[in-house]
Each structure stands twice: as C-alpha cells, then as structure tokens.
Residue frames as qw, qx, qy, qz and C-alpha x, y, z in Angstrom:
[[0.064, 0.460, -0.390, -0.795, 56.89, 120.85, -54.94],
 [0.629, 0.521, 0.507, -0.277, 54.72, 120.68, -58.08],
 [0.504, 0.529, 0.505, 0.460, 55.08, 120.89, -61.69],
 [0.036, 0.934, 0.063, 0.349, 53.81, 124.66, -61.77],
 [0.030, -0.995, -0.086, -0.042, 56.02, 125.27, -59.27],
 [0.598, -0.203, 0.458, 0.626, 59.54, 124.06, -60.81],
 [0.293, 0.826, 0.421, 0.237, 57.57, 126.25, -64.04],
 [0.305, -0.940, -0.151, 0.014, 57.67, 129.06, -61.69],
 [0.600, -0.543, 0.433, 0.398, 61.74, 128.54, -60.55],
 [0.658, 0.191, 0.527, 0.503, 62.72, 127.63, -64.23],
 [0.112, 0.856, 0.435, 0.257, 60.68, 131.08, -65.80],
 [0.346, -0.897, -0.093, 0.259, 62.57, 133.19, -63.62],
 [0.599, -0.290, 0.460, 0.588, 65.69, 132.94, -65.20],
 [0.156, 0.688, -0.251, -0.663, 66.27, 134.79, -68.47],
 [0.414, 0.465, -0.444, -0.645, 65.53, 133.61, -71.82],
 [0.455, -0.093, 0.851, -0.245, 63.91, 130.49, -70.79],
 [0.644, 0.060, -0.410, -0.643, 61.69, 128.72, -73.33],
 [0.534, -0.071, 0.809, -0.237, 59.54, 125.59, -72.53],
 [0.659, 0.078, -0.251, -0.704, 58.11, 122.77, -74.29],
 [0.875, -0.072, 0.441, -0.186, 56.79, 119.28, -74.53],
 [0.240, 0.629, -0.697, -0.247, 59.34, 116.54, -76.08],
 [0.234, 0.213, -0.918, -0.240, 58.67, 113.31, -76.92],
 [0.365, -0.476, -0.545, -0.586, 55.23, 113.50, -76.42],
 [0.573, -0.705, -0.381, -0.171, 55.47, 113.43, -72.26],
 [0.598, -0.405, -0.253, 0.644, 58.53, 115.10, -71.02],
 [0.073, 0.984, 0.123, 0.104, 58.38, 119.07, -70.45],
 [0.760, 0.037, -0.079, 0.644, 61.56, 120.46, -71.20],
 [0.075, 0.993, -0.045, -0.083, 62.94, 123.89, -70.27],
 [0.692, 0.158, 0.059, 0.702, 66.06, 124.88, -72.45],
 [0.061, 0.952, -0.015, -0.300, 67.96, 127.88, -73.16],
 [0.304, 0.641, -0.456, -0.537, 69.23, 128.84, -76.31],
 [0.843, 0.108, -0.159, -0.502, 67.27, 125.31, -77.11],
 [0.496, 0.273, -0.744, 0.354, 69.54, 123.41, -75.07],
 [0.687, -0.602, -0.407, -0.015, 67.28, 121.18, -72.05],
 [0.191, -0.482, 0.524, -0.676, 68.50, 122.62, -68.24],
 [0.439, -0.033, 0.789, -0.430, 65.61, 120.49, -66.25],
 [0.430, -0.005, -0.733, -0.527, 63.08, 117.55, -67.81],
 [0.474, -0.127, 0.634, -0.597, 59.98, 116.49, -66.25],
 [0.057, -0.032, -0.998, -0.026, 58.30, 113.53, -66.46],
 [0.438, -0.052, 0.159, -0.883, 54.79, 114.46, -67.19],
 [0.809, -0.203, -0.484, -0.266, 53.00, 110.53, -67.78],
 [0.400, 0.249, -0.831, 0.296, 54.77, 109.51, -64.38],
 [0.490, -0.692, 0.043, -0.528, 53.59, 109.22, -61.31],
 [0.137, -0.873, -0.264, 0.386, 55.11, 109.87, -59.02],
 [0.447, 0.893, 0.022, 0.055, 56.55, 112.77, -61.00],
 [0.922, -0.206, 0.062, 0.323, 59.88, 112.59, -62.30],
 [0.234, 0.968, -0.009, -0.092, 62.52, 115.18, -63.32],
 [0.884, -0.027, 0.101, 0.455, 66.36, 115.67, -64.71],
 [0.413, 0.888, -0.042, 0.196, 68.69, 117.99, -64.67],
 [0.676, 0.427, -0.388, 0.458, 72.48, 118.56, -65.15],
 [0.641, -0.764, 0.019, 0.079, 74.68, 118.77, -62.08],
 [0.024, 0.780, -0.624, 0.035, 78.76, 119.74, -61.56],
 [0.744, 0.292, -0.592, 0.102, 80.90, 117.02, -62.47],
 [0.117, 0.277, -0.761, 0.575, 82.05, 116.70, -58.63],
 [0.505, -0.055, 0.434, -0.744, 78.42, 115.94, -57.45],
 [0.728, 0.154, -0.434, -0.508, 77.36, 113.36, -59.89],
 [0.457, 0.018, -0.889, 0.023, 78.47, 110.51, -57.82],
 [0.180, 0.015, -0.890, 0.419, 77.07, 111.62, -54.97],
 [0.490, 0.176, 0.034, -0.853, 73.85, 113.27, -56.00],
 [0.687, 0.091, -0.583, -0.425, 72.96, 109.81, -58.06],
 [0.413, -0.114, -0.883, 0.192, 73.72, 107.53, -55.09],
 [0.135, -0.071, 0.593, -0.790, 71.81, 109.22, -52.71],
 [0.284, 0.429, 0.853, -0.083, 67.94, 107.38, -51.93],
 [0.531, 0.570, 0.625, 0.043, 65.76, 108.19, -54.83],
 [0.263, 0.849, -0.336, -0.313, 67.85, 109.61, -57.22],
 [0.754, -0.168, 0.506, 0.385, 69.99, 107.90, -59.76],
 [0.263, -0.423, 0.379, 0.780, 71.87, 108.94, -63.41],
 [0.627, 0.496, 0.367, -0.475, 69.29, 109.72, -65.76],
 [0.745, 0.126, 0.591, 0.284, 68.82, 107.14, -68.25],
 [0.653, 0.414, 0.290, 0.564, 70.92, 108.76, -71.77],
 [0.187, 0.871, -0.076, 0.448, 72.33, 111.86, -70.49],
 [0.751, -0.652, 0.044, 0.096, 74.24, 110.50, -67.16],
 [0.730, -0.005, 0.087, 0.678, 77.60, 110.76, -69.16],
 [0.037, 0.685, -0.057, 0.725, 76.74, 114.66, -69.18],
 [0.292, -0.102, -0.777, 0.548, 76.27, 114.52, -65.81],
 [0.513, -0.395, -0.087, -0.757, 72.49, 114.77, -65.60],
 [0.083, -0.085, -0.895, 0.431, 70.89, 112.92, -62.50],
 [0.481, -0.428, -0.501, -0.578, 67.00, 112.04, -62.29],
 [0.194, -0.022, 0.804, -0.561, 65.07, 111.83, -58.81],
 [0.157, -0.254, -0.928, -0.222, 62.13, 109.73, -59.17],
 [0.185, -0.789, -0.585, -0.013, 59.61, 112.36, -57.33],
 [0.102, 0.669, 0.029, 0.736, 59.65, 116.04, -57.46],
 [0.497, -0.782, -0.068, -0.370, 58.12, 116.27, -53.98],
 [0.936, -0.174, -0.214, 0.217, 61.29, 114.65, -52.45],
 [0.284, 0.215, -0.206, 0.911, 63.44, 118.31, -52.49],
 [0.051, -0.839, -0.462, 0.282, 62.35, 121.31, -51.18],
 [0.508, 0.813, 0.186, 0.213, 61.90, 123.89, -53.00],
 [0.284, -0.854, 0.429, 0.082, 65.30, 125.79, -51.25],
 [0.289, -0.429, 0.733, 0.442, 66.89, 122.94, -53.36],
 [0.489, 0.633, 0.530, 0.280, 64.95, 123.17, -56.56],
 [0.392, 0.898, 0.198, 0.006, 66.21, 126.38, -56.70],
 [0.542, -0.651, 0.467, 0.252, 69.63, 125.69, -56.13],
 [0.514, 0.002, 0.764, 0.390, 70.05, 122.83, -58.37],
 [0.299, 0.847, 0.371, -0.236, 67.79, 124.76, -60.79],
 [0.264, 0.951, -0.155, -0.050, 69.75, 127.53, -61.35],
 [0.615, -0.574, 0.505, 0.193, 72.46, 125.70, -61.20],
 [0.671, 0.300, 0.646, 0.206, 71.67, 123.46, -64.20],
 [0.399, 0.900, 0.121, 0.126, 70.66, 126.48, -66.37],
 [0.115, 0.897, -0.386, -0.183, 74.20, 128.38, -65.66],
 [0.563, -0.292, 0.716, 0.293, 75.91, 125.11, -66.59],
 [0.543, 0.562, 0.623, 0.041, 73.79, 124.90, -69.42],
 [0.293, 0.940, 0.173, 0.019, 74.07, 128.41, -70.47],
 [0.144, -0.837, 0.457, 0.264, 77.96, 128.81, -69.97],
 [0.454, -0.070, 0.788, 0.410, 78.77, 126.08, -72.70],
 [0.513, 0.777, 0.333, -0.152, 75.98, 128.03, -75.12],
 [0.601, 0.396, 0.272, 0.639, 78.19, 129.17, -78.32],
 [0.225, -0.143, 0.088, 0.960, 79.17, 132.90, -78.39],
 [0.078, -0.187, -0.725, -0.658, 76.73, 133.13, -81.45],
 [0.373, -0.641, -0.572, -0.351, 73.67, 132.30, -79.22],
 [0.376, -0.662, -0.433, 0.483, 74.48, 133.99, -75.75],
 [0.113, 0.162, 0.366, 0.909, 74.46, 137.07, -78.89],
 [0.173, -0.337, -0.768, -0.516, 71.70, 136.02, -79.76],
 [0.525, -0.562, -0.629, -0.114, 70.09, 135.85, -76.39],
 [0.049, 0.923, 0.067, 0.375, 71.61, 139.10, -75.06],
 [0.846, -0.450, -0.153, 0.243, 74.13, 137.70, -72.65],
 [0.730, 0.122, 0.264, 0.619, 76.55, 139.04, -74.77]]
C-alpha cells in the first residue's frame, strides 16, 4: 500500500476532508475530527488510526506496530510502515476508525454533515 492508496480507501467514505497538520502529517477527519494520520517526512511511511478499545492491546503489541505517541489513551495505534497491511486490512481498520470517529461526532455536526 501507498499513500494515494489509503487517499483512495479514506475518500470513499462520506464527508471526508483531508489536510496537512503540523507541517508533515496528512490527516483525514470527519466533521474535523482525525480518523487515520500519515506520516508524510518518514520513511518508511508511517500512519495512525483509532481502534476498539478490545484490540488496543493486541493490535499495539503485535511486530511493528505500537500506541501512537499522544493519542494511545484514545486508543489510537501507529504501525511504522504502511506497506506492512494489505490493503483487505486498510480497509477494515479504515473504516473502522472513521465509524468510531464519526459515532462520538455531536448531534449538531452529524446535522451538519447529513447523517442526521
């Protein structure tokens, strides 16, 4: 897997927005709340995103992955090289992140953002 094509997986989903935070990680949120972060100075490329409280121990211990540094008490988890899934789990854990993400959005914004 590549950059463009976690893009590609992330885009599909409804009311996605991207951008670039702290000058080298590409975030996609919804309702401006991050789902997945990549590591765009890394190499190899790195990426984070949120997982079910019952998977976090064992998604972070497994070999190159671990709890990504200030957001592991949400239970996000980083792996240390995009190319290390396949894409049948980038789009698991994907969409996964986003509906975790998007079922804790306020009322207000899944209004906003037509869920509602």
């Amino acid at each position: 897997m590549n950059i463009e094509e976690l893009q590609v997986i992330c885009k599909s989903n409804e009311a996605v927005t991207e951008s670039i935070k702290w000058g080298n990680d590409l975030c996609f949120c919804i309702g401006e709340k991050m789902f997945l972060v990549i590591g765009l100075d890394q190499s190899p490329t790195s990426a984070a995103f949120k997982v079910l409280e019952e998977q976090f121990e064992e998604i972070s211990s497994r070999e190159g992955f671990k709890p990504a540094p200030y957001t592991a008490r949400y239970k996000w988890v980083m792996i240390n090289d995009i190319k290390e899934m396949t894409k049948k789990e980038w789009q698991f854990y994907i969409e996964q992140s986003y509906s975790l993400v998007k079922d804790k959005l306020s009322v207000k914004i899944k209004k906003q953002l037509g869920f509602i």
